[in-house]
TORMARLO-721031 format. One record per residue: x, y, z of N, C-alpha, C in turn; residue in three letters. Coordinates in Angstrom, 3 decimals, padded with zeros to 6 digits. Layout:
residues N
+----------+----------+----------+----------+----------+----------+----------+----------+----------+-----+
:      n.X :      n.Y :      n.Z :     ca.X :     ca.Y :     ca.Z :      c.X :      c.Y :      c.Z :  aa :
+----------+----------+----------+----------+----------+----------+----------+----------+----------+-----+
:        X :        Y :        Z :        X :        Y :        Z :        X :        Y :        Z : ALA :
...
+----------+----------+----------+----------+----------+----------+----------+----------+----------+-----+
end
This chain:
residues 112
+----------+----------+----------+----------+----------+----------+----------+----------+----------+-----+
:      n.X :      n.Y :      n.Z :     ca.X :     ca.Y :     ca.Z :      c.X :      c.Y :      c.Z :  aa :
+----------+----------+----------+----------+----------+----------+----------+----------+----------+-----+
: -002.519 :  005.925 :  028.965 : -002.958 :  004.877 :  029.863 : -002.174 :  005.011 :  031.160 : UNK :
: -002.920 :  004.701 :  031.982 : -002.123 :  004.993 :  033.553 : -001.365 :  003.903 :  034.036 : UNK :
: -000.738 :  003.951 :  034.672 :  000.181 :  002.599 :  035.220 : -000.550 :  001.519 :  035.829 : UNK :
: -001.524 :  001.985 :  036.286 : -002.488 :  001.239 :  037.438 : -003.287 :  000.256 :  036.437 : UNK :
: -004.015 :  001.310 :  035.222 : -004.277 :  000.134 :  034.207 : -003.862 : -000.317 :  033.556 : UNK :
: -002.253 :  000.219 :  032.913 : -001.519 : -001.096 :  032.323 : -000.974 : -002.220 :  033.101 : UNK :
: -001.067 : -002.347 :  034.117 : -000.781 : -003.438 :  035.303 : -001.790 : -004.112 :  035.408 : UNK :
: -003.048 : -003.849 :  035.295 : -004.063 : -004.391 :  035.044 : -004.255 : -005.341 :  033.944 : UNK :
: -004.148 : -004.330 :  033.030 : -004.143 : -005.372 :  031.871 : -002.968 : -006.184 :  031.663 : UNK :
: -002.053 : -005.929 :  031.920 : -001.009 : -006.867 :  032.013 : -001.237 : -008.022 :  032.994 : UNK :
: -002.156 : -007.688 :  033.951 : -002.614 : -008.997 :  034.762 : -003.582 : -010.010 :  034.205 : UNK :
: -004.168 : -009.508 :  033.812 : -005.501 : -010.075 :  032.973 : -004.945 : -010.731 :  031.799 : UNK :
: -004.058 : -010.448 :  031.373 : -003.413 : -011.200 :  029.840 : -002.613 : -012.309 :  030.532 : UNK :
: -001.990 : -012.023 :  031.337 : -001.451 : -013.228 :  031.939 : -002.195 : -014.101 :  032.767 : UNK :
: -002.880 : -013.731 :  033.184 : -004.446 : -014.781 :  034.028 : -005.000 : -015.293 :  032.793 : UNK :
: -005.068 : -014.640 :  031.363 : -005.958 : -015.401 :  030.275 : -004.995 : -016.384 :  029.665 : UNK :
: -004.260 : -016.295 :  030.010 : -002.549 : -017.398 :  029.106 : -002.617 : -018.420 :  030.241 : UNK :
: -002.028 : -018.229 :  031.378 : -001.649 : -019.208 :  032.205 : -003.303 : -020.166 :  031.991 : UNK :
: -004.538 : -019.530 :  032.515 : -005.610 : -020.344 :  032.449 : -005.876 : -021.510 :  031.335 : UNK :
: -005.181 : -020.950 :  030.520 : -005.138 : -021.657 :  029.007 : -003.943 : -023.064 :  029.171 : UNK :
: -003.252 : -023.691 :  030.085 : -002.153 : -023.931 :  030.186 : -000.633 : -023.360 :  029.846 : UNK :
: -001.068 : -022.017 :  029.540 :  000.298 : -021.675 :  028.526 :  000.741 : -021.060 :  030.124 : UNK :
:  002.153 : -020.888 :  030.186 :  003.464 : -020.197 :  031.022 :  003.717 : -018.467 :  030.325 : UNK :
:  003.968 : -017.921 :  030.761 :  004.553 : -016.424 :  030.932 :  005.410 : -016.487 :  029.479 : UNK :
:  006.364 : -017.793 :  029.175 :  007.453 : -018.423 :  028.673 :  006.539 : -018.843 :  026.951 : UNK :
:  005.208 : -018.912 :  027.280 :  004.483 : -019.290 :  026.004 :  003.908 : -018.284 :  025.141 : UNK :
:  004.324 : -016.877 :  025.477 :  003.826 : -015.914 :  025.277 :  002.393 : -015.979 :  024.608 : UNK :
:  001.487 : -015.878 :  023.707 :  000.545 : -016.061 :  023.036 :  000.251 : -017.847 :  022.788 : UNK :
:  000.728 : -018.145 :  023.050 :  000.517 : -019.706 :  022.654 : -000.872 : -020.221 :  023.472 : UNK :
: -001.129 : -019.631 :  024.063 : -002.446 : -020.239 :  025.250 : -003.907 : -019.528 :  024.212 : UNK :
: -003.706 : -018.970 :  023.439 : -004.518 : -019.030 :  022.208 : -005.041 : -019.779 :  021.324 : UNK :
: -004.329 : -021.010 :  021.392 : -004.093 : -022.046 :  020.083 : -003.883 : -023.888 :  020.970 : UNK :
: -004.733 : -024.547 :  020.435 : -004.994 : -025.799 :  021.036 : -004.010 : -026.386 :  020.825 : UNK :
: -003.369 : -027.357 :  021.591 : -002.055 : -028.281 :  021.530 : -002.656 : -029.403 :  021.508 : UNK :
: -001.191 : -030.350 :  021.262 : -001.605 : -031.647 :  021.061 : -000.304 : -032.330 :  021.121 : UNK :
:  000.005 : -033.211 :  021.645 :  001.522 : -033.991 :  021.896 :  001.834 : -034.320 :  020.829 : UNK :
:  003.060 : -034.742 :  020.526 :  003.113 : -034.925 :  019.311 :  005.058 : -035.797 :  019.192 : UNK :
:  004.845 : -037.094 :  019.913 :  005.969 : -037.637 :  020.611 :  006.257 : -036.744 :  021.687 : UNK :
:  007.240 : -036.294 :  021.871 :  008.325 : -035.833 :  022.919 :  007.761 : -034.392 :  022.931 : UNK :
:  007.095 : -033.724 :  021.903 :  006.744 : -032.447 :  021.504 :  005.203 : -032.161 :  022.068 : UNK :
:  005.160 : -030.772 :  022.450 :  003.936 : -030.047 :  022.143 :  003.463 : -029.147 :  020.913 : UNK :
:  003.072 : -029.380 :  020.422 :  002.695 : -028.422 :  019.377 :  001.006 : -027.853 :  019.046 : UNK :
:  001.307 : -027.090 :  018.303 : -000.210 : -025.752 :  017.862 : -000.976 : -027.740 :  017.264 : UNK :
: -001.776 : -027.450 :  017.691 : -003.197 : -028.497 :  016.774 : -003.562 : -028.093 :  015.237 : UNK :
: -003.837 : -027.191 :  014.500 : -003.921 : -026.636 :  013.590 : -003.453 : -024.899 :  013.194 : UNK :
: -002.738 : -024.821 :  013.849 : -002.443 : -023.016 :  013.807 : -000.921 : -023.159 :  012.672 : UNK :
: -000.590 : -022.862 :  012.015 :  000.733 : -022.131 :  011.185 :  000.547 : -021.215 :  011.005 : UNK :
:  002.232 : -020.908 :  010.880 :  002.938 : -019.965 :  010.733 :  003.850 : -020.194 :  009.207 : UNK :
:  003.999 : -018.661 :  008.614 :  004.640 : -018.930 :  007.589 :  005.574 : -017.913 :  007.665 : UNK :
:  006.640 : -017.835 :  006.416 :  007.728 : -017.339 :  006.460 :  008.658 : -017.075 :  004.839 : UNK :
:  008.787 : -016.528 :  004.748 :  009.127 : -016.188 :  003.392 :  010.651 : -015.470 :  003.344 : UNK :
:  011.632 : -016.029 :  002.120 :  012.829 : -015.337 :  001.822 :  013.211 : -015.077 :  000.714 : UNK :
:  014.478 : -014.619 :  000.586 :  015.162 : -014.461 : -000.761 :  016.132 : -014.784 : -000.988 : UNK :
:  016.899 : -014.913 : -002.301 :  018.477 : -015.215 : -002.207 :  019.147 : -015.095 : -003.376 : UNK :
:  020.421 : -015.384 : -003.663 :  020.986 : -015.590 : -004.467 :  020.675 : -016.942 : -004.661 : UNK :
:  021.129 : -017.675 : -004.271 :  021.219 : -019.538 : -004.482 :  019.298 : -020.038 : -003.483 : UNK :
:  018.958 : -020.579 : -004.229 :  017.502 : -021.648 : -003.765 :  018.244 : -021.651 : -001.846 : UNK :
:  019.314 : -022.188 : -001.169 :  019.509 : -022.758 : -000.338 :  019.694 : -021.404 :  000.194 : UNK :
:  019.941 : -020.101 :  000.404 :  020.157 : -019.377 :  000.785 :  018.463 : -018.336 :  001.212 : UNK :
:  017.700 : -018.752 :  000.001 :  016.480 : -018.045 : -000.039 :  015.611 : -019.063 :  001.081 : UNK :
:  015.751 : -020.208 :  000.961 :  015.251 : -021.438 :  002.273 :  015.367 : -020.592 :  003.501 : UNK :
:  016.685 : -020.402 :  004.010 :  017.749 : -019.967 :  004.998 :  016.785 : -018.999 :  005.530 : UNK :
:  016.626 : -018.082 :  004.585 :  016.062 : -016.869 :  004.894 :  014.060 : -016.655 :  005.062 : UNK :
:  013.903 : -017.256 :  004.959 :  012.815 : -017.971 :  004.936 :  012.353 : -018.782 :  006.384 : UNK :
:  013.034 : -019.593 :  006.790 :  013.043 : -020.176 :  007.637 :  013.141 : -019.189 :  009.033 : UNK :
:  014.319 : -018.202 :  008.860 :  015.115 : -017.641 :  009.882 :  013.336 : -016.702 :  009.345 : UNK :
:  012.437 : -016.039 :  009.012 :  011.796 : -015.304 :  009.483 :  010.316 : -015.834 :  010.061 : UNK :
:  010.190 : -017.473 :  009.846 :  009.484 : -018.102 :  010.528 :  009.550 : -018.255 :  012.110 : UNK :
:  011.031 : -018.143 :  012.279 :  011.604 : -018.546 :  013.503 :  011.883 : -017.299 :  014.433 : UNK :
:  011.873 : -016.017 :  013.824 :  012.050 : -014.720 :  014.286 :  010.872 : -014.085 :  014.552 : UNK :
:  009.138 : -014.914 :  013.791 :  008.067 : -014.367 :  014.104 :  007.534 : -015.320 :  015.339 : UNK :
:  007.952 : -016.423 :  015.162 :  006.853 : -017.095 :  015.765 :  008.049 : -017.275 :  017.324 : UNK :
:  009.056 : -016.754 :  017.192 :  009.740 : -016.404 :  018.445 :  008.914 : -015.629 :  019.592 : UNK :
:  009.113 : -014.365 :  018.345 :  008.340 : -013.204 :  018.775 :  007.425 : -013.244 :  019.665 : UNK :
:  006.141 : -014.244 :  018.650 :  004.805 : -014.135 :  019.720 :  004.656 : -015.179 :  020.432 : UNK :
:  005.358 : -016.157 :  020.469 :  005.346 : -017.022 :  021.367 :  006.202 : -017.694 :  022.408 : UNK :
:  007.312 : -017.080 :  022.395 :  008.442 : -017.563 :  023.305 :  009.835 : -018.142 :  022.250 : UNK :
:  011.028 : -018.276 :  022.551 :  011.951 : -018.961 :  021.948 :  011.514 : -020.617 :  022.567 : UNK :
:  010.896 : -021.071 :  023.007 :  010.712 : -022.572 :  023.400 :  010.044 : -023.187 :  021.876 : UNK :
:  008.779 : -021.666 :  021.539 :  008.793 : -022.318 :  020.033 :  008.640 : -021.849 :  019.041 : UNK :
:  010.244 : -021.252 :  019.229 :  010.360 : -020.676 :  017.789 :  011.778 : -021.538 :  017.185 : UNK :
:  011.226 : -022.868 :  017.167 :  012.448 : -023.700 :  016.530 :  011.961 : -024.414 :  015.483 : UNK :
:  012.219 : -024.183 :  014.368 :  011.899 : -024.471 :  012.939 :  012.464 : -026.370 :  013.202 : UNK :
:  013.488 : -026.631 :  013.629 :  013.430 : -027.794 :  013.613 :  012.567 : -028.653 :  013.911 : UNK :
:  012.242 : -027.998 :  014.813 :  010.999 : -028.920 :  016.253 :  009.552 : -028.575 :  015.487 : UNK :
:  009.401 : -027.779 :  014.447 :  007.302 : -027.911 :  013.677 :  007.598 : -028.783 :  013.396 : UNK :
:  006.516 : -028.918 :  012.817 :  005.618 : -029.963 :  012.057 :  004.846 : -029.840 :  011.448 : UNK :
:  004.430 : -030.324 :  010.237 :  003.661 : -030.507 :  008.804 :  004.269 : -028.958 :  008.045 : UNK :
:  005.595 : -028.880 :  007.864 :  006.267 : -028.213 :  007.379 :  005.911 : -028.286 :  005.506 : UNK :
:  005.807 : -026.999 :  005.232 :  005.872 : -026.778 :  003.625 :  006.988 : -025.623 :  002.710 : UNK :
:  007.316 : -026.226 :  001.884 :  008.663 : -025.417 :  001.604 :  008.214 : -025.372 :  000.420 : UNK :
:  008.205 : -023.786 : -000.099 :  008.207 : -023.838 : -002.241 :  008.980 : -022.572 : -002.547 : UNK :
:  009.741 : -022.680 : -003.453 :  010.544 : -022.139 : -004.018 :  010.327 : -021.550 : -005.541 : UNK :
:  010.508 : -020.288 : -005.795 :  010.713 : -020.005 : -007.487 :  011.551 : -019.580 : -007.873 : UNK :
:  011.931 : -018.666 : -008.749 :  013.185 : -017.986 : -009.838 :  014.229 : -018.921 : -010.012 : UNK :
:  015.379 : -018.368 : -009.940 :  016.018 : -018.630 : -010.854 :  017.526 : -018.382 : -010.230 : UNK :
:  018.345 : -018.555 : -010.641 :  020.289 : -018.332 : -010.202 :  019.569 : -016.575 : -010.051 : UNK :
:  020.371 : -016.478 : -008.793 :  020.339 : -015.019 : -008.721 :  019.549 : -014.447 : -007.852 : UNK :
:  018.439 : -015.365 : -008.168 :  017.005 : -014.213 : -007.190 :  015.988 : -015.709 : -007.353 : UNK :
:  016.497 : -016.020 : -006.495 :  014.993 : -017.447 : -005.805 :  014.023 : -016.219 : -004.296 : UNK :
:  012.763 : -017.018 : -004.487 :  011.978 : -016.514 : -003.594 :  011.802 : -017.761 : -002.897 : UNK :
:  011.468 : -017.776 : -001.456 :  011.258 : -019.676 : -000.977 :  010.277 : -018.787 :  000.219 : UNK :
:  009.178 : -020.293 :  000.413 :  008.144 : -019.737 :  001.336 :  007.885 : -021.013 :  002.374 : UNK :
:  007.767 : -021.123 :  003.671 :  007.654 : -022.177 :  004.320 :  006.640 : -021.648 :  005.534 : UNK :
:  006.100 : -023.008 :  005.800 :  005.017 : -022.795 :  006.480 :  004.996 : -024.146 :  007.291 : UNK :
:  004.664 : -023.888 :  008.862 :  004.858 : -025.009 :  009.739 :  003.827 : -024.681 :  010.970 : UNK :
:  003.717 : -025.972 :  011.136 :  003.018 : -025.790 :  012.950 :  003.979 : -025.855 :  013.959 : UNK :
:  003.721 : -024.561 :  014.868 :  005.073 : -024.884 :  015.989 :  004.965 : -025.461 :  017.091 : UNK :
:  005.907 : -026.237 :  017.320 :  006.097 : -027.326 :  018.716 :  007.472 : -026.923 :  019.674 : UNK :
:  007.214 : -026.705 :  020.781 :  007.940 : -026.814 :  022.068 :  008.945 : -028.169 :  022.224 : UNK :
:  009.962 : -028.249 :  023.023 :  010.630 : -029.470 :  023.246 :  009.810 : -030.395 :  024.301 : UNK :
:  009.058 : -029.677 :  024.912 :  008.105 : -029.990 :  026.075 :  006.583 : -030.404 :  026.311 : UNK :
+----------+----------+----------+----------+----------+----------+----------+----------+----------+-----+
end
């Protein structure tokens, strides 16, 4: 691909985000309908999930969480990739001492 058209398309992806209300800062988020949500913006129906492991249940959470927050960083900005700040959060857990699996799943919201 030539420079001329990856500048291109790099223009056009950002003309299709910003048009959407999303910022440079929302990376992919101008994909997915918002909705206030108090003090918050967040996805209208879009989640994200995230899955870990562990020795101890609280450790497999941990890990779990941290790859919810490392994907949905990813494609959407660190504004919302804060596991604190979703909403309609789901957490389930199995095994046993030793080796728990834990899976969580949330809608993500901005501070903004």
């Amino acid at each position: 691909m030539s420079k001329a058209v990856a500048r291109a398309a790099g223009f056009a992806l950002a003309l299709a985000l910003t048009a959407g209300g999303a910022s440079a800062q929302d990376g992919l988020a101008g994909l997915h309908e918002w909705v206030k949500v108090g003090r918050k913006t967040c996805m209208v129906d879009h989640f994200h999930d995230g899955s870990g492991t562990g020795a101890t249940k609280a450790q497999a959470q941990a890990a779990a969480i941290r790859a919810w927050t490392d994907f949905t960083a990813w494609e959407y900005g660190p504004h919302w990739g804060r596991y604190a700040l979703a909403v309609s959060k789901t957490v389930s857990c199995s095994g046993g001492p030793g080796n728990f699996n834990c899976s969580v799943s949330a809608r993500a919201c901005r501070p903004f």
